[in-house]
N, C-alpha and C positions, 0 to 999 in steps of 0.2 A: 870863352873862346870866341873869336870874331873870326873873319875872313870876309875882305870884301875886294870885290873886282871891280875895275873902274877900266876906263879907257873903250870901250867900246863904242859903237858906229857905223855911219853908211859910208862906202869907201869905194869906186869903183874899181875893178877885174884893172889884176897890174897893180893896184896900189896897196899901203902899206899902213899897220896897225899895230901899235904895243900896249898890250896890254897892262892892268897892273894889278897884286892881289897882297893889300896892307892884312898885317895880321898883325893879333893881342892873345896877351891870354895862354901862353903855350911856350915848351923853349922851339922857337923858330930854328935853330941848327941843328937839332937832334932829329926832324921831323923830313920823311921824305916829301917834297911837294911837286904835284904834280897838275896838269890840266886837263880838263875832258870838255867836251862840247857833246850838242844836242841840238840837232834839226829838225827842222818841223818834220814830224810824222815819221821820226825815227827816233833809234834807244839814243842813251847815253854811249859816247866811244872816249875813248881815253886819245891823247894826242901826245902829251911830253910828260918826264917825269926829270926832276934834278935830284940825285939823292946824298942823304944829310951827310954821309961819310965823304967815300970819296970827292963827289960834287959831280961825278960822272951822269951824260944825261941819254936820255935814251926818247926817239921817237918813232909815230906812228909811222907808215910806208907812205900813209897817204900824204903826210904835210913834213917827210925828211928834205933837207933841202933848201926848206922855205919858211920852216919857222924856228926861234932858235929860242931856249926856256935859258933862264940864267937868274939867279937870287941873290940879295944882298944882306948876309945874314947880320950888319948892322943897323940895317934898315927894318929887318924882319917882313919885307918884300919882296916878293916872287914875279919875273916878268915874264911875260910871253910874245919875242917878236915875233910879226907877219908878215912876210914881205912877198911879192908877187902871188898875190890871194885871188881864187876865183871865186867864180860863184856858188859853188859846192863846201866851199867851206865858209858859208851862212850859217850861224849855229849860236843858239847861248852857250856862252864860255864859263865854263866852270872853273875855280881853283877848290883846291884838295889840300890836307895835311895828314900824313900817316906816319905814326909810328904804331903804338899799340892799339889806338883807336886812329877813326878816321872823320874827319873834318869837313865840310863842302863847303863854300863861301855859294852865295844870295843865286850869283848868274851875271854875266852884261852880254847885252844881243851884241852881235856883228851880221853888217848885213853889207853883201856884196854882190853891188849891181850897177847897171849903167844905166 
């Protein structure tokens, strides 16, 4: 099983970042995927989840709005757009895979500053 994130960066406040989380190894439509982030000197927080059924997505309060999670279950890639990002949301980005067990891919930092 693999899971890797890419697309990360320095971007400054206002500007905009999509992430991307290629996956192997797994049936990728069965599997709900989801993102979590982690900033310096805090836990893990969950941010979006797309799930494998409906495709219905659900996000966190902090980044509703602003960031949009969307998968392409021929690609067996999971995306996460950013758009008008501040500096609070500086964090390595995780992707996830869950059905019976659960998955984390490596991390890619995002760093939002002027």
């Amino acid at each position: 099983v693999q899971l890797v994130e890419s697309g990360g960066g320095l971007v400054q406040p206002g500007g905009s970042l999509r992430l991307s989380c290629a996956t192997s190894g797994f049936t990728f439509r069965t599997y709900a995927m989801s993102w979590h982030r982690q900033a310096p000197g805090k836990g893990r927080e969950w941010v979006a989840t797309s799930t494998s059924t409906s495709g219905s997505t659900n996000y966190a309060d902090s980044v509703k709005g602003r960031f949009i999670i969307f998968r392409d279950n021929a690609k067996n890639t999971v995306y996460l757009q950013m758009n008008s990002l501040k500096p609070e949301d500086t964090a390595v980005y995780y992707c996830t895979a869950r059905d019976k067990l659960v998955y984390w891919g490596q991390g890619t930092q995002v760093t939002v500053s002027s």
